[in-house]
N, C-alpha and C positions, 0 to 999 in steps of 0.2 A: 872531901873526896869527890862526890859528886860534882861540885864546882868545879876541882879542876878538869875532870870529864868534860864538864860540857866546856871549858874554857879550850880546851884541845880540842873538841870536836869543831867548832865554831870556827876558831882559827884557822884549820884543814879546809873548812867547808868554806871562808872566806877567803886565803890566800891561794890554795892548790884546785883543789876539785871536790864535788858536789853529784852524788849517783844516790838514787832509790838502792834502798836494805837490799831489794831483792831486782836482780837484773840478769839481762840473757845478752848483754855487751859487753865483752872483756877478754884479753888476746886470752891468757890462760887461764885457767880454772881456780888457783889460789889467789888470784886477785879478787874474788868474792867474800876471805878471812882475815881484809886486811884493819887495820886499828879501826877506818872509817864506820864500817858494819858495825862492831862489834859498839864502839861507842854509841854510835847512832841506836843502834837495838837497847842498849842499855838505857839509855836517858829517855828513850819512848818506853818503856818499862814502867821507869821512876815516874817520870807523869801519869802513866794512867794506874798507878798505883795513889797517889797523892790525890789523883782527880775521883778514884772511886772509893779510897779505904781501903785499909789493910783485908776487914773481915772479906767485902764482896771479889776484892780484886785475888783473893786466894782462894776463892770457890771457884771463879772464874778460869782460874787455870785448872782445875778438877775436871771441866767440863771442857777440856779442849779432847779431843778425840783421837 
């Protein structure tokens, strides 16, 4: 599942277009929910869940505010 995520996001990012999670460019406001985000937020997730561990990387969302 995750492979094909990033296999979609990759292809989008390589054939179409390419924007930061978060941006203040865009004609209307739900172009900020589109697959691009939502992928990209999710596969940045998965790495820094894999890059820190399940234990620390769930404490770590505890302490977001």
């Amino acid at each position: 599942m995750i492979r094909n995520i990033a296999r979609n996001y990759f292809s989008e990012a390589c054939n179409l277009y390419k924007r930061p999670i978060v941006t203040r460019k865009y004609k209307y406001p739900d172009e900020l929910f589109d697959a691009h985000s939502y992928q990209k937020g999710g596969l940045i997730l998965h790495m820094l869940r894999n890059y820190l561990g399940n234990d620390i990387f769930k404490e770590s969302l505890r302490e977001i505010p």
